[in-house]
C-alpha positions as CSV (number, residue, x, y, z in Angstrom):
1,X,0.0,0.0,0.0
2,X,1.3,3.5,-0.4
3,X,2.9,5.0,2.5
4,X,0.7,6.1,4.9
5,X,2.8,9.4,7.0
6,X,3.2,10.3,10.3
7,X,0.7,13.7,10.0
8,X,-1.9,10.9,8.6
9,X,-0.9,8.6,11.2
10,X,-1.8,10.8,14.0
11,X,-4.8,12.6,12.4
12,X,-6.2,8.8,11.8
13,X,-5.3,8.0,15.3
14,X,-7.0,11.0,16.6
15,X,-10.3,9.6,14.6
16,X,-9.7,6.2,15.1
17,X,-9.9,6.7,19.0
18,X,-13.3,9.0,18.8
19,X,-14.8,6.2,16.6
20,X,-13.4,3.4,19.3
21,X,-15.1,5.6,22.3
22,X,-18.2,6.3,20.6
23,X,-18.6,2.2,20.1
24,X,-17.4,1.5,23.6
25,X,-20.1,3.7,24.9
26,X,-22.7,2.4,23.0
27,X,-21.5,-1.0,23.2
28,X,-22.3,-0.7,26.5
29,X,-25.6,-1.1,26.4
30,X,-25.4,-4.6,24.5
31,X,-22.5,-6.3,26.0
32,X,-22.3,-10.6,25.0
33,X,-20.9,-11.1,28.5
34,X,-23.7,-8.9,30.8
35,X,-26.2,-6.9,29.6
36,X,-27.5,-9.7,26.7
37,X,-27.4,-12.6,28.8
38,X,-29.3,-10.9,31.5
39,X,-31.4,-9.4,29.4
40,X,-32.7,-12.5,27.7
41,X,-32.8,-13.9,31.3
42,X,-35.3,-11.3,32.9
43,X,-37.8,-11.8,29.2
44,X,-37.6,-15.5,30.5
45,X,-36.0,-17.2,27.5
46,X,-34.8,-20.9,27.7
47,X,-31.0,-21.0,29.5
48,X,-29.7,-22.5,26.3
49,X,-30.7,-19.5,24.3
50,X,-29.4,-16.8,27.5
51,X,-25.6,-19.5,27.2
52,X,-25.8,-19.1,23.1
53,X,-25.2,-15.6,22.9
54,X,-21.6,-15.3,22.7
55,X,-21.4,-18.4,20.6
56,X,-24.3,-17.7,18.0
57,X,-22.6,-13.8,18.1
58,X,-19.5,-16.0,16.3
59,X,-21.6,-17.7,13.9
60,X,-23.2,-14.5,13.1
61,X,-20.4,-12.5,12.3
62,X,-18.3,-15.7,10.5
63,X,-21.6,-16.1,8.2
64,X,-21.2,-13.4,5.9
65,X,-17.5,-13.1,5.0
66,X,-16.4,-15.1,2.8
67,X,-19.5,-13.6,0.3
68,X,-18.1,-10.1,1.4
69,X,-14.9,-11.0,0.2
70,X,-16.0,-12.0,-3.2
71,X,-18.0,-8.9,-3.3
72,X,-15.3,-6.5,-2.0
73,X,-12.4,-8.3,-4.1
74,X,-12.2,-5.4,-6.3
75,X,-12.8,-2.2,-3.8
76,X,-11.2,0.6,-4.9
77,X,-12.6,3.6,-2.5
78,X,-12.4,1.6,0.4
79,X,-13.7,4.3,3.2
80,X,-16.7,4.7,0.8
81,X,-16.9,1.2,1.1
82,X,-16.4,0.5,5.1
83,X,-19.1,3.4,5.6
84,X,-21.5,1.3,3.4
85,X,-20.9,-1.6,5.1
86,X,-21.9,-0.6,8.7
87,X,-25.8,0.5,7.2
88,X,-26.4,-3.3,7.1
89,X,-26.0,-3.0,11.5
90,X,-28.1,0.1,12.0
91,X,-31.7,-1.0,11.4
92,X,-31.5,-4.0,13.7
93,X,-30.1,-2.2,16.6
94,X,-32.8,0.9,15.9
95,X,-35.5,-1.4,15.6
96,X,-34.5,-3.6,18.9
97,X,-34.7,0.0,21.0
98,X,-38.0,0.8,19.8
99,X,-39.7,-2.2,19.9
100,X,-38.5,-2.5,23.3
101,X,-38.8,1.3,24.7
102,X,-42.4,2.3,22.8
103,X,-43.5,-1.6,22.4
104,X,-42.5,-3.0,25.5
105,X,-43.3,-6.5,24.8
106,X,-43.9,-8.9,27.7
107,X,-44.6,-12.9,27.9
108,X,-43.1,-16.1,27.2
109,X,-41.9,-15.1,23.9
110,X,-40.9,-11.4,24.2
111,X,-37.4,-12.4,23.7
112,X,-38.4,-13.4,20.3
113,X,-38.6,-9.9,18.9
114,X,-35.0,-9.4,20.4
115,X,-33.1,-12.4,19.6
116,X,-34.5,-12.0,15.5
117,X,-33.1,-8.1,15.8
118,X,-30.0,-9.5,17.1
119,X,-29.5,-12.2,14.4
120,X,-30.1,-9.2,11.8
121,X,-27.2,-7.3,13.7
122,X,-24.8,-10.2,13.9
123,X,-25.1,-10.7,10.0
124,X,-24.7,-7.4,9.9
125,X,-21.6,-6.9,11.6
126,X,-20.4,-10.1,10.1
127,X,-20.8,-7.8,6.5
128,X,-18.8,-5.5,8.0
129,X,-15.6,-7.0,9.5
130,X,-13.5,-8.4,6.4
131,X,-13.9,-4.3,4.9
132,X,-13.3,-3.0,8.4
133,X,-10.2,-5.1,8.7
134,X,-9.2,-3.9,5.0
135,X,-9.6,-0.2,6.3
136,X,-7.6,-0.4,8.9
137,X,-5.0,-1.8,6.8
138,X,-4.5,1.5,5.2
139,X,-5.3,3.7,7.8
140,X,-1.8,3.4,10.1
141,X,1.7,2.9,8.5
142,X,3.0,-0.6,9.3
143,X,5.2,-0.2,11.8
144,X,3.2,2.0,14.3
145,X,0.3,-0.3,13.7
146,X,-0.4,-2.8,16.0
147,X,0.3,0.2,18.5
148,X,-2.0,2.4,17.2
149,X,-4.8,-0.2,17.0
150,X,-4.3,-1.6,20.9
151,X,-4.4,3.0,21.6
152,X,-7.6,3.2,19.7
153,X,-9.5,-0.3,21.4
154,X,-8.2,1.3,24.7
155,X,-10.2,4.1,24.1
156,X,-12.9,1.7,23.2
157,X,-12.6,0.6,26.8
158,X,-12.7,4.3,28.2
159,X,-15.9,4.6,26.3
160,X,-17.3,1.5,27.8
161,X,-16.0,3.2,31.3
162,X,-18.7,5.7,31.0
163,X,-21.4,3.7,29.2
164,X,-20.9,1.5,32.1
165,X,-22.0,3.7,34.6
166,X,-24.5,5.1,32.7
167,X,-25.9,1.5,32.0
168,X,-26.4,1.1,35.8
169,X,-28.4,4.7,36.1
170,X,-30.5,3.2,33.5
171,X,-31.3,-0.4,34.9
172,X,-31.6,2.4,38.6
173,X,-33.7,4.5,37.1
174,X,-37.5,4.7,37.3
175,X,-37.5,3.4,33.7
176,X,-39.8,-0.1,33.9
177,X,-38.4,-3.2,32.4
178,X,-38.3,-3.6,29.6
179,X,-38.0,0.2,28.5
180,X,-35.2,0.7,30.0
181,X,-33.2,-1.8,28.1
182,X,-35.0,-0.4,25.2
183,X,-33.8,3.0,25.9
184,X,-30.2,1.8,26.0
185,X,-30.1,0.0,22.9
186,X,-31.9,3.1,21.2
187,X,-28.0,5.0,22.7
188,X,-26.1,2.2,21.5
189,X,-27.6,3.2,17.8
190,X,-26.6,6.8,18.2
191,X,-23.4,6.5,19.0
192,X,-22.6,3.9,16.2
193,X,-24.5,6.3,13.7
194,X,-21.2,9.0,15.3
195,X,-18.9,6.3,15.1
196,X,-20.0,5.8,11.5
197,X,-20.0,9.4,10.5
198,X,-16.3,9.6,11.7
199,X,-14.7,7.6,8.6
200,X,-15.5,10.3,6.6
201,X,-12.2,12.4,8.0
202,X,-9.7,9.6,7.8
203,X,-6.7,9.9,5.4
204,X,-6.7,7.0,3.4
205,X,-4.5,6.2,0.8
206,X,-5.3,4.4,-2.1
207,X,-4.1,2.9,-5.4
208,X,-3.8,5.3,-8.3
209,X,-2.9,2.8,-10.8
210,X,-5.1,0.3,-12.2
211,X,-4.5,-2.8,-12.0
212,X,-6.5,-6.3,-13.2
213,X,-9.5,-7.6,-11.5
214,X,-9.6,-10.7,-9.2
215,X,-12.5,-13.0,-10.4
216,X,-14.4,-15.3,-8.2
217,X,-12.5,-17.6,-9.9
218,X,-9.2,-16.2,-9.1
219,X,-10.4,-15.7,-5.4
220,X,-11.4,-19.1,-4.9
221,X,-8.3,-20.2,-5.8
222,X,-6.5,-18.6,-3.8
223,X,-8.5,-19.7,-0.9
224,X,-8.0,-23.2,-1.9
225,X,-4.0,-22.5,-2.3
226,X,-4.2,-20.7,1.0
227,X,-5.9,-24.0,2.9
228,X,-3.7,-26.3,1.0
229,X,-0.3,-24.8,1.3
230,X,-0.2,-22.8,4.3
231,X,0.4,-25.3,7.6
232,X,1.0,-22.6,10.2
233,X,-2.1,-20.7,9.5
234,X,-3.8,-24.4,9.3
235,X,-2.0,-25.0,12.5
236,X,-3.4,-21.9,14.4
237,X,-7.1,-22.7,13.2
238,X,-6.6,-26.2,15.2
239,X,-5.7,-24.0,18.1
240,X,-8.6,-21.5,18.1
241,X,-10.9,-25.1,17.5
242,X,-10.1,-25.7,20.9
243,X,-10.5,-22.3,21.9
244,X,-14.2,-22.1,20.3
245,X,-15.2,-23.7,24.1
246,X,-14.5,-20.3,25.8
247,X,-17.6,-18.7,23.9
248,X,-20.6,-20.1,26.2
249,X,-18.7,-19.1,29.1
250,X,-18.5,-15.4,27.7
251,X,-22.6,-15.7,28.1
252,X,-22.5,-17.5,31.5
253,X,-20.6,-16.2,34.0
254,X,-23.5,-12.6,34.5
255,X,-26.1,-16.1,34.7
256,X,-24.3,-18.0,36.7
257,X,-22.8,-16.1,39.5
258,X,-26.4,-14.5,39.8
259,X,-28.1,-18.0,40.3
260,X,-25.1,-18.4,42.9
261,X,-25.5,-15.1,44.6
262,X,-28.7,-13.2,44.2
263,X,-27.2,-10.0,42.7
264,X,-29.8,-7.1,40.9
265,X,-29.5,-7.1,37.5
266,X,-28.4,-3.0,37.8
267,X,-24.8,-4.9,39.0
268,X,-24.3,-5.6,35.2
269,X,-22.9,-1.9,35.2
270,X,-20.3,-2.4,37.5
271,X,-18.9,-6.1,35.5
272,X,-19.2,-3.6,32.3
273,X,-16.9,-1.0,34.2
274,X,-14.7,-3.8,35.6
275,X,-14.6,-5.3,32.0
276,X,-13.5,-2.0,30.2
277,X,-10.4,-0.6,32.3
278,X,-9.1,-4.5,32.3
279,X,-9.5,-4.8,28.7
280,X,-8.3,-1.4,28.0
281,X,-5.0,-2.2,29.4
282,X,-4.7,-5.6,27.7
283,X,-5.4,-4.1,24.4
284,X,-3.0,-1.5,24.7
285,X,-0.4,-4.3,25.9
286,X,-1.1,-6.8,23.4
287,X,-0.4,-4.2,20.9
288,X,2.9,-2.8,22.3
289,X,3.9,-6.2,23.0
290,X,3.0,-7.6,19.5
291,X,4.7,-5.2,17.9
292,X,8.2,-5.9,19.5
293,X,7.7,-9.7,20.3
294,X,5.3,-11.0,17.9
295,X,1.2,-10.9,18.3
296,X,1.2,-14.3,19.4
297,X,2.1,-13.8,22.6
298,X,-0.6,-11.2,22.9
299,X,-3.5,-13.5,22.1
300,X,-1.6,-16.3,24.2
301,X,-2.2,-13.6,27.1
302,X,-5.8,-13.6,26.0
303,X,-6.3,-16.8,26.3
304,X,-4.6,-17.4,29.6
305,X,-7.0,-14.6,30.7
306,X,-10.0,-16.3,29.5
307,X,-8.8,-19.5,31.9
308,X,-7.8,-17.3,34.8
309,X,-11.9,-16.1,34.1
310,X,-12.9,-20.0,34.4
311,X,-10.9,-20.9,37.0
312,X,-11.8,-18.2,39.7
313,X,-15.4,-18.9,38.5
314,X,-15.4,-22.4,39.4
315,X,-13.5,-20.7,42.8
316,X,-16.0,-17.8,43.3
317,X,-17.4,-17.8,46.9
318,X,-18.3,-14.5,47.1
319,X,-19.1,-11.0,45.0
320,X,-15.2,-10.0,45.3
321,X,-14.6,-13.3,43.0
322,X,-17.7,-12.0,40.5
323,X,-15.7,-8.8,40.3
324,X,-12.6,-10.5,39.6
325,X,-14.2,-13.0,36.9
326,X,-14.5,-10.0,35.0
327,X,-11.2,-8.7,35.7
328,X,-9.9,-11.7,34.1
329,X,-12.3,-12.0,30.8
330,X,-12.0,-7.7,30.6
331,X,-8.4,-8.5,29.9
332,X,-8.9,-11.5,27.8
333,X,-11.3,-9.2,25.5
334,X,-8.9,-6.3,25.1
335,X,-5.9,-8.5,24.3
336,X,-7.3,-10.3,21.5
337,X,-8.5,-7.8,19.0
338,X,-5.4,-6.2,18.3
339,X,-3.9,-9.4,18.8
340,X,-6.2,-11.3,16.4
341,X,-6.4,-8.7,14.0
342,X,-2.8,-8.3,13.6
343,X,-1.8,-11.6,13.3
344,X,-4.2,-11.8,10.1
345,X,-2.1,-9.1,8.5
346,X,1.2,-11.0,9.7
347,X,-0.7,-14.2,8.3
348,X,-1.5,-12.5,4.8
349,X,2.1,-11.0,4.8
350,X,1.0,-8.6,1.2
351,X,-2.2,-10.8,0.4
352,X,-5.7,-10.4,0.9
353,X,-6.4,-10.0,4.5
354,X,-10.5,-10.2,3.8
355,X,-9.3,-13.8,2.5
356,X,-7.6,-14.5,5.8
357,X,-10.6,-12.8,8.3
358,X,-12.9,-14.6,6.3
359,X,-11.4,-17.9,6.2
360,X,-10.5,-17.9,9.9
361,X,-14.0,-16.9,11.4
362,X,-15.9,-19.6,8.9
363,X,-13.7,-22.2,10.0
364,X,-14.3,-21.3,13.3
365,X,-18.4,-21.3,13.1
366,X,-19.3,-25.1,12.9
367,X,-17.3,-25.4,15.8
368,X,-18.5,-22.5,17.9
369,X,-22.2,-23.5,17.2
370,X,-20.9,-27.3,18.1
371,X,-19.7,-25.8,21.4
372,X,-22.9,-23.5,22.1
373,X,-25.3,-26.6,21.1
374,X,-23.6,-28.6,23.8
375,X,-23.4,-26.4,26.3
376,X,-26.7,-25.4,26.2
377,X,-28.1,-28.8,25.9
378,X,-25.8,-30.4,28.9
379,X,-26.9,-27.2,30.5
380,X,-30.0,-28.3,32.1
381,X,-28.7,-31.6,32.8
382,X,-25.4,-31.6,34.1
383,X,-23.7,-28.9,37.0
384,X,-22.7,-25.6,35.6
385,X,-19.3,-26.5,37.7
386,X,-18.7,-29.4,35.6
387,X,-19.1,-27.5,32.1
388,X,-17.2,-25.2,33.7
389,X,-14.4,-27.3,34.3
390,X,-15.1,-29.1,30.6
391,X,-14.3,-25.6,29.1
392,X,-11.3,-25.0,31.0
393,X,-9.8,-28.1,29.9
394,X,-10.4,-27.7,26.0
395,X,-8.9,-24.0,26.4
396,X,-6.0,-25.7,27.8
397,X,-5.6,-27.9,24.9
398,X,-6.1,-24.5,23.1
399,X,-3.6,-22.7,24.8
400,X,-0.7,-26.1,24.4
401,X,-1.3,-26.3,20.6
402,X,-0.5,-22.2,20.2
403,X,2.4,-22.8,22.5
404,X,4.2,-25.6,20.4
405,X,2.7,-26.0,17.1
406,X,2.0,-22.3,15.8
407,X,4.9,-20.2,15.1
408,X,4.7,-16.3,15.1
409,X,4.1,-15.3,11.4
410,X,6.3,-12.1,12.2
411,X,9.0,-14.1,12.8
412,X,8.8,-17.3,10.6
413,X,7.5,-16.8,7.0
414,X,7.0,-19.8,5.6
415,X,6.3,-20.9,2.3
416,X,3.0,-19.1,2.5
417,X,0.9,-18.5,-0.8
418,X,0.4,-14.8,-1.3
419,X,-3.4,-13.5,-2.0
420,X,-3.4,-10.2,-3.8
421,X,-4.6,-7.8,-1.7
422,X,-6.5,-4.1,-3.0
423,X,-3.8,-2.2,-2.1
């Protein structure tokens, strides 16, 4: 891509981190981990479907790529592009708050209307991603990257800081159930609309020279060349197999430490608050560690997070261990976006990181729905102690295949086939 300067740099930074606040505030409102499970709890849906969030959130998001890659193979204007994209996660979210907030719909199968806006919204997101990733690929020169990107999700965090907070006035306030999740989702689709509006200022460079047109043809093979030929990439899908387990206990730690302890759901502002400054400072860390050592030790410190989170929860006797649960899976959140993301651009080296994201989260999907199905099935059957300690033991598995049989892609570049990127 053509060099991207240091005034651009720090003018997209400066952007970068309002757009990563104005999410994290919003986001708020509809975290996997608290707010959603809890949610679907008090409109009395079926455990399974309160334990599938997180998991089915995968799935979503996985669905879509590898169709936006083929459609977005030949993107020129990519900021006209990424700002396109996000208009397929709007409606959902506008049409959850106002359902909820004017509609207010109550009885066995209110969580109906919700769980069909969220399914919109995960598709839509899952539109999103591979051009999002593709962005970001030109908006920060290379080797300031993987810093800049753990800065901006740290302000991410800081915006969840606040939302936080003001998620618990909400679920405080005088505002009835269900309005008052209503009203919050109704500020989560504000502040996404700001967060949108923002890509219109970034710097972006893009190719002035034309160049030939991938086909699906010419996509698909390179997919097949990438599968075929390109064992440490194969090698780290294996790990993050193993790793799909960690997903149902995203959804039901806010569940299960409330069956344990009685808490009021307004509490869910305090695990978002927790959540945010922990996963602020593993993003940030991830990315100043990736840089220098390689991002696979930053998603190894996610994942060793995301076990610290299952251990103390199978430990917790008290609410001092629900606050620390969260410290734990805060800091697992925030270390593996950067981490993740940049270890698809170390993957692609100069190919097609769309190819890559895409490839990675489709993988991923049968197995995350395998995990959620189980889960929730075994959840009404068996102790949630014993899934517990089911899921800690596949993460280890996880965790010993990253350690010895994936090697950093920033420092060992193998025979890798090379998918032509936009740029």
């Amino acid at each position: 891509m053509p060099g991207v300067s240091n005034k651009d740099d720090r003018h997209n930074l400066i952007l970068n981190c309002l757009h990563e606040f104005s999410w994290g505030f919003g986001i708020a409102f509809h975290t996997l981990y608290a707010i959603i499970p809890l949610f679907l709890k008090q409109l009395g849906a079926p455990q399974g479907i309160c334990l599938s969030v997180a998991g089915l959130w995968s799935i979503l998001v996985a669905f879509p790529q590898l169709f936006t890659a083929i459609v977005g193979r030949n993107i020129l204007d990519i900021k006209r592009a990424v700002i396109g994209a996000h208009m397929f996660a709007l409606p959902p979210i506008f049409c959850a708050g106002f359902i909820f907030a004017f509609i207010a719909p109550t009885g066995p199968h209110a969580w109906v209307f919700y769980y069909t806006c969220f399914i919109f919204y995960g598709i839509g997101i899952g539109i999103i991603i591979p051009i999002w990733t593709e962005f970001l690929h030109h908006t920060f020169s290379k080797k300031k990257r993987g810093a800049y990107l753990g800065i901006s999700f740290a302000w991410n965090s800081i915006g969840g800081f606040i939302g936080g907070f003001a998620v618990r006035a909400i679920l405080n306030s005088n505002i009835s159930f269900p309005q008052n999740f209503g009203w919050g989702f109704f500020i989560f689709f504000g502040c996404i609309t700001i967060a949108t509006i923002l890509f219109m200022g970034y710097r972006i460079n893009t190719p002035k020279t034309k160049r030939k047109e991938r086909t699906i043809a010419d996509l698909i093979a390179e997919t097949k060349s990438i599968v075929k030929t390109h064992t440490n990439f194969r090698n780290y899908l294996l790990a993050r197999v193993f790793l799909t387990a960690n997903y149902p206990a995203i959804s039901l730690y806010a569940i299960y430490t409330q069956n344990k302890f009685g808490f009021d759901t307004s509490e869910a502002g305090i695990f978002i608050v927790i959540n945010v400054i922990t996963s602020g400072i593993g993003s940030f860390l991830a990315g100043w560690i990736g840089d220098r050592y390689g991002h696979k030790i930053g998603i190894m410190l996610s994942f060793f997070s995301y076990l610290a989170a299952v251990i103390t929860a199978l430990l917790a006797t008290n609410m001092l261990s629900v606050y620390t649960i969260f410290v734990f899976l805060g800091f697992g959140l925030g270390s593996f976006m950067p981490s993740a993301m940049n270890l698809i651009y170390d993957f692609a080296q100069e190919g097609d990181n769309k190819i890559y994201m895409a490839l990675t989260d489709t993988s991923l999907a049968p197995f995350t729905f395998l995990s959620i199905t189980i889960v929730g099935g075994l959840s009404g059957v068996i102790s949630t102690e014993t899934i517990l300690t089911g899921i800690g033991i596949f993460l280890v598995i996880g965790i010993l295949l990253l350690i010895f049989r994936v090697k950093d892609p920033k420092h060992h570049l193998d025979n890798q086939p090379i998918a032509h990127t936009i740029s």
